[in-house]
Steps between C-alpha positions, in 0.01 A plus 500: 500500500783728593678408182209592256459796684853604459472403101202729464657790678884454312543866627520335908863324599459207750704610810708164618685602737236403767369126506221510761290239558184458757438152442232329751512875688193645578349810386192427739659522846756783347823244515587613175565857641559430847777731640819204566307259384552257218250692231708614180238766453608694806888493340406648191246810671829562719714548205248680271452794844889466499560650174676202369232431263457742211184722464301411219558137504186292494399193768283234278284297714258203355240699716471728796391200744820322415695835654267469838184338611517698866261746640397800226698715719862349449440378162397824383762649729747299299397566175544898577796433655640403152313733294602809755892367442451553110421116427284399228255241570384273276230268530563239208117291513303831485702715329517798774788703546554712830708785502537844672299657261235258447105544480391514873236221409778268440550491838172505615456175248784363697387561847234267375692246319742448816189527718323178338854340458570531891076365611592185214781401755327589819205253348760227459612537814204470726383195271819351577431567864139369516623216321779400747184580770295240396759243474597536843154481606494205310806301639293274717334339125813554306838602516589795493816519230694246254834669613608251835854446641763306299486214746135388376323431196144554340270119590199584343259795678831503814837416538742233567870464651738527190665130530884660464476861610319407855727237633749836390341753727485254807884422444538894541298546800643132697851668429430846578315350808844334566728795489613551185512818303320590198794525316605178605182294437528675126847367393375194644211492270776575216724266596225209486357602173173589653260677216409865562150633414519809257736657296780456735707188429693554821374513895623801692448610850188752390310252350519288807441834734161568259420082546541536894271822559188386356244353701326393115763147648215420734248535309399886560388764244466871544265656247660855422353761345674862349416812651573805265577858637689840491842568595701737413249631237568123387229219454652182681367176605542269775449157541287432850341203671121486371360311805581188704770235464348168318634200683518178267463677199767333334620131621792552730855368461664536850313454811488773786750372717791522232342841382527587874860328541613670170385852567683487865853456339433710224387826752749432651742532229307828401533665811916416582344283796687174384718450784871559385392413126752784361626590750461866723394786243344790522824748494717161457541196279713242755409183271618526126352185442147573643210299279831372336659218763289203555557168722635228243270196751224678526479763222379793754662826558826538694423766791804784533538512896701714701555487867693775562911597488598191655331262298511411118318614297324178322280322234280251620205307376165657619346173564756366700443796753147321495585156549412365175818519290831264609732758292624679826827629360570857550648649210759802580301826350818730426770259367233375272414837354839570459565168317143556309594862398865398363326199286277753389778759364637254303164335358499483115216422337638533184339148387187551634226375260380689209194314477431588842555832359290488284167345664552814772496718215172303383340519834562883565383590134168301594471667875539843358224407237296357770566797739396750166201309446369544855568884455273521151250263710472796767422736245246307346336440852492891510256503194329234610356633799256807633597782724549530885512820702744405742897497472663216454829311393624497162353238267768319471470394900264193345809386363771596753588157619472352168760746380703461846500107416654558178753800590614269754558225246672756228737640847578120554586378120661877413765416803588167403515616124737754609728331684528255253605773220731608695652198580905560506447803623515637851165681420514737815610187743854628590430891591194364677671279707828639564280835581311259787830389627648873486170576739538243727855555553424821590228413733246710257122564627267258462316781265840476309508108430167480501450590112834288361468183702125505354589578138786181525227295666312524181773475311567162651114406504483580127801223484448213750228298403573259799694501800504195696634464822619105586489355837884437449567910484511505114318764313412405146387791272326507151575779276285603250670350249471135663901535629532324849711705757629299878596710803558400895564739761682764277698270259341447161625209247597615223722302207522219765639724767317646777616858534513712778273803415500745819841653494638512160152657384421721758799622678421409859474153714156380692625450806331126634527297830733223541308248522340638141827443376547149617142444380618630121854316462315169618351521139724751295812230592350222321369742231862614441582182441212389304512841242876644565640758740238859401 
């Protein structure tokens, strides 16, 4: 249409050097000219009142409605706006043109035109509405929607257990009731081939956060409905409860006492009230290897405990504090960050896998997709739905955790995908870590440590995929790119040697008890003599 117009009128140069699009925005709820929004509109009024657009230069539109569907008052407001800036207007369907010095009927004509355009969408709306009304009045006889959790599948007029994605979601919850992190129960699912449900082909921690916070698991719905109103001089909606919980609306999966058991661990994780999971934080990071370090019998976290100046500092298996774990062996907390941190200098992961490489690439290409199609999906909702007078969150807030699932999942892949481009490279490792020892050394603030000794715990998070602490003292770590690494109470093996980390590295010597030394050359003489003198 553009393109015929342009052939007609040869006198008229297509301007290129703006490529605007308002796909799937709406004019309706004013989107398209919201004020840092994600409307194109509202980019090209800026520049036109900027000057940077010539006077004289025309703005084709199919139609007026396609420019704005809101209120007469800003659509009209909008169309002057252009007009009063020395814009020419024209309306391609009808043939209008709208200038500064056009008939004053025009206008009128137009008040009209985007009057009738703007009561068309209000009309769609409220049918939408009433329709959504009746089927929730309706939900005893019939369900109320086609669109049901991942885990189940249509039978007929209800649903059913899907027969490989159910048995899935009650693995999560069982190991999440268990102690494990999100993370953690993901690369498990990856590591046994487990199937994902949607576009990504790869678990992550998000998806298993969005899997854990629904109550939809036993068998719950929540009918919803979107309440439209004015912020900002900005039509939103919001997505509210429209009245009571429906128990046994869908078949459940998990019963209420692993719901119950699962939902413990994980607020506890949520609110930092894991004992001694990471550590002390807060305006300190004491464990590196927080959510990192597990027990190698038992497969639950190792606890960071500290019982004051004349104790050491160790690791030790949170279920053995309990009882229920025979891995008792306390692993020394400072010689094995110094051992971890001097392995982790001289890391290459020049070999790592490019087809790994490449399916991360795959799955954050998808999860940004994913995460764009939820966005155009708000703005449609906006159309969708009538007006409210009361102020409430953006529209995308319907679609917040969605979005949070998948951001978390794009943080998670983008970190291992990055460390794995820059493998060879020190990629910020050495300045960060030589900057925490510089600190330390010089008995910094906790303020002061704080933000380094964070950043090169999530360095080291975005490289460990396991750390396994044996009931012999040996700590077995997974890098990302599947390369096993052995350490014991400050010595790592390395070409057959184990190799004294602490002093060469660092500069100064943990002072230990004597019987902590007997206790380490009762295994390091045979080691010597197994692997070599370090």
């Amino acid at each position: 249409m553009r393109d015929a117009y342009l052939a007609e009128n040869p006198h008229l140069t297509l301007d290129t050097r703006f490529n605007l699009h308002d796909i799937g925005v709406s004019a309706y709820t004013r989107a398209n000219i919201a004020k840092g929004g994600t409307g194109k509109l509202r980019l090209f009024v800026d520049e036109v009142e900027a000057g940077r657009i010539a006077v004289g230069s025309y703005f084709l539109c199919e139609s007026l409605d396609r420019v704005s569907r809101a209120e007469i008052n800003i659509a009209q407001e909008l169309l002057l706006r252009l007009v009063n800036n020395g814009i020419i207007v024209r309306s391609i369907i009808d043939r209008q043109t709208y200038h500064a010095q056009s008939d004053p009927m025009q206008f009128i004509i137009s008040i009209v035109y985007l009057m009738r355009a703007h009561d068309e969408s209000l009309m769609k709306a409220a049918r939408l509405k009433e329709t959504w009304i009746r089927k929730r009045a309706d939900i005893g006889k019939r369900k109320l929607t086609a669109r049901i959790p991942s885990w189940l599948e249509v039978d007929g007029d209800g649903f059913k257990p899907h027969e490989v994605r159910a048995p899935i979601v009650r693995r999560i919850f069982s190991e999440l009731a268990d102690g494990r992190g999100r993370d953690a129960i993901a690369r498990g699912l990856n590591r046994d081939g487990e199937p994902t449900w949607g576009k990504g082909r790869a678990w992550h921690g998000g998806v298993i956060q969005k899997i854990t916070d629904t109550r939809a698991v036993l068998g719950e719905f929540r009918p919803h409905r979107m309440e439209a109103s004015i912020r900002n001089g900005i039509k939103v909606g919001t997505r509210i409860p429209a009245g009571d919980v429906i128990p046994d609306y869908y078949p459940a999966v998990i019963d209420d006492d692993l719901w119950d058991r699962a939902r413990r661990v994980a607020d506890k994780r949520r609110l930092g009230t894991t004992p001694n999971a990471g550590g002390r934080q807060g305006t300190r990071i004491s464990n590196l290897f927080g959510m990192v370090a597990t027990c190698a019998t038992c497969g639950n976290p190792m606890n960071y405990r500290d019982r004051g100046k004349r104790s050491t500092i160790v690791l030790i298996c949170s279920s053995s504090r309990a009882g229920t774990c025979g891995n008792d062996v306390r692993i020394p907390y400072q010689e094995t960050e110094d051992a971890v941190l001097s392995w982790f200098l001289q890391l290459d992961l020049s070999k790592a896998d490019a087809g790994e490489m490449q399916r991360l690439e795959q799955a954050l290409r998808e999860a940004i997709a994913r995460r764009d199609g939820l966005q155009a999906e708000a703005e449609t909702l906006m159309r969708a739905f009538g007006r409210g007078d009361r102020f409430a969150e953006p529209a995308i807030e319907r679609i917040r955790g969605e979005v949070a699932t998948i951001e978390a999942g794009i943080t998670e892949n983008s970190a291992t995908l990055l460390a794995l481009r820059d493998a060879g490279k020190s990629d910020g490792r050495e300045p960060a870590i030589a900057l925490m020892l510089e600190l330390e050394r010089a008995n910094a603030s906790d303020e002061e440590r704080f933000a380094v000794r964070i950043r090169v715990r999530q360095m080291l998070r975005d490289t460990v995929t396991s750390m396994r602490c044996g009931q012999d003292g040996h700590i077995d770590i997974v890098a990302i790119d599947g390369s096993g690494h052995r350490f014991r109470d400050g010595y790592w093996l390395h070409d057959g040697r184990w190799h004294p980390s602490g002093p060469g590295l660092f500069g100064f010597f943990r002072k230990i008890t004597k019987k902590e030394e007997e206790r380490r050359r009762a295994w390091l003489e045979p080691a010597v003599a197994a692997y070599g003198d370090p």
